[in-house]
N, C-alpha and C positions, 0 to 999 in steps of 0.2 A: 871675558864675559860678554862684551858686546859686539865681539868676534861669533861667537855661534849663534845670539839674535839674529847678525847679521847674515851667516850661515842658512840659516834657519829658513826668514822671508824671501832669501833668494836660489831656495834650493828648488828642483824641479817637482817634487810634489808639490809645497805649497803653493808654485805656479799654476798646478794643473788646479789643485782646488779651489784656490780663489778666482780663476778664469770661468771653473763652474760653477761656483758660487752667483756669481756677477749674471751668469747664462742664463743662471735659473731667476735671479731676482727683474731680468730684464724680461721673461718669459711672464713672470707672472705678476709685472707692470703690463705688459701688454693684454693677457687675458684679464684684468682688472677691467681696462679701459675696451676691449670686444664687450665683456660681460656687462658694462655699464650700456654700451650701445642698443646692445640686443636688447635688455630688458628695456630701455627710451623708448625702442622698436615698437613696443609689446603695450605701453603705456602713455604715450604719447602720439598725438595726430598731427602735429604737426612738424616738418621736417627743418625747422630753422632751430626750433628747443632739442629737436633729436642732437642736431649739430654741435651744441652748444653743451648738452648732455656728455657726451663723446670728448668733446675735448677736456671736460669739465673731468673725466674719467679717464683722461691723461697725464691729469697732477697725481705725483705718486702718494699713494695711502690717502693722504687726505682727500683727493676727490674724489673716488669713489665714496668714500664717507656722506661726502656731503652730501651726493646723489642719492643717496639711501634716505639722508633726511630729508630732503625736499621732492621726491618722487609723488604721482601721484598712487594714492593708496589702492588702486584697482587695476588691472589691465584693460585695454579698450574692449575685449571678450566679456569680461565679466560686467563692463559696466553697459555693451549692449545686451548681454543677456538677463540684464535689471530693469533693462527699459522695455526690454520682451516681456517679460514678468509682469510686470507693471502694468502695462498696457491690459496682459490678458484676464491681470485682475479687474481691471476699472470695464472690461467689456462681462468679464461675467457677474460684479457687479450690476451694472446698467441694465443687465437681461432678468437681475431676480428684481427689480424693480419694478411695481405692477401696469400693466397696461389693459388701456379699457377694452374691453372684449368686441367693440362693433368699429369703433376707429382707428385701433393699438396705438392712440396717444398715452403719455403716458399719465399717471397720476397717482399720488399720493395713499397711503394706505386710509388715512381719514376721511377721503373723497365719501360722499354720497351717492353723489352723479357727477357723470364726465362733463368737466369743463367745458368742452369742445364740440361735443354731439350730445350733450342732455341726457345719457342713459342713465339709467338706477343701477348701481354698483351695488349698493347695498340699503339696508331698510334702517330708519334709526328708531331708536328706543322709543316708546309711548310716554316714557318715562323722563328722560332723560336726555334725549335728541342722541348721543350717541352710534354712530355709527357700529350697526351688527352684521355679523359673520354671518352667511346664510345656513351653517351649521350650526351653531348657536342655540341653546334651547333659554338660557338666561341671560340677560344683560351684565355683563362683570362689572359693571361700574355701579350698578345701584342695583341689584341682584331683583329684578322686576321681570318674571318669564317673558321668554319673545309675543308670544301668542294673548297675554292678559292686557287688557283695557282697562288703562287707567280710568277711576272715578275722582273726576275734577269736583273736590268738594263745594268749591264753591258754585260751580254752576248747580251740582246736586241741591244746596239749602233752596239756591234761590229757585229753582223747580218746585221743591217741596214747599215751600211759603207760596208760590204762586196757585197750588193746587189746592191751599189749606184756606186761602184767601178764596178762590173759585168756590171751594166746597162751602163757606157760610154765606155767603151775598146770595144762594137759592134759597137758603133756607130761611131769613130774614124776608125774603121778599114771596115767599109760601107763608108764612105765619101773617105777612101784613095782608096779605088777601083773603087768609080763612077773616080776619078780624072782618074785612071788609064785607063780604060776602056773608 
């Protein structure tokens, strides 16, 4: 029985197989640890972690594993083309952001007038002081038409008691000179 095991392990097929066996497991230790490098390549800027990546993905099965866990999650492509991005956002941002029309500083949507050079941006409520759109026919904050004038009650009484007070002191002082006269 342990004559044809023995048979068996040492016959010329199982030599060829297991020698190709070995070929192929030594073949694809190697591309493991290229495939670890290349992708370091791709992910990595600096060439000491490359290094280290590489040999790190020359322990069999396990390091490549590990490299898989501890890679960074982006290639250096993708994470300049996030910082392109980025950027082209924060510039087309910056451009929809208002600028005054005589010094193109910039300013604020609530502005009234430019900080910087004093212009009128825009007209504020009679109402309200808010800040209006020169298309605008209403004030959205306290619904007061652009174009209506406020009536300050109290200036109005005290107008009207000053006219009311005017209009008797002649007539008191007409009745006290028929008497006189």
């Amino acid at each position: 029985m342990f004559g044809s095991a023995h048979a068996i392990f040492h016959s010329t097929w199982f030599v060829v197989a297991r020698d190709v066996l070995v070929a192929a497991l030594v073949v694809v230790w190697l591309g493991l640890a290229y495939r670890t490098y290349r992708d370091a390549r791709r992910r990595i800027d600096d060439g000491w972690l490359v290094g280290t990546s590489t040999l790190l993905g020359l322990v069999p099965v396990v390091g490549p594993l590990v490299y898989l866990l501890f890679r960074p999650p982006e290639t250096l492509e993708e994470a300049h083309a996030r910082r392109v991005e980025v950027r082209a956002l924060e510039a087309r941002l910056t451009e929809r952001r208002p600028h005054c029309p005589v010094c193109r500083s910039p300013v604020e949507a609530a502005y009234v007038v430019c900080p910087v050079c004093t212009t009128q941006l825009k007209h504020p409520c009679v109402a309200c002081k808010a800040p209006l759109e020169p298309l605008w026919q209403a004030c959205p904050y306290c619904a007061t038409p652009v174009g209506a004038a406020v009536a300050d009650l109290e200036a109005a009484l005290t107008a009207e008691a000053t006219a009311l007070t005017a209009a008797r002191k002649p007539r008191k002082r007409a009745a006290g000179r028929a008497n006189a006269g």
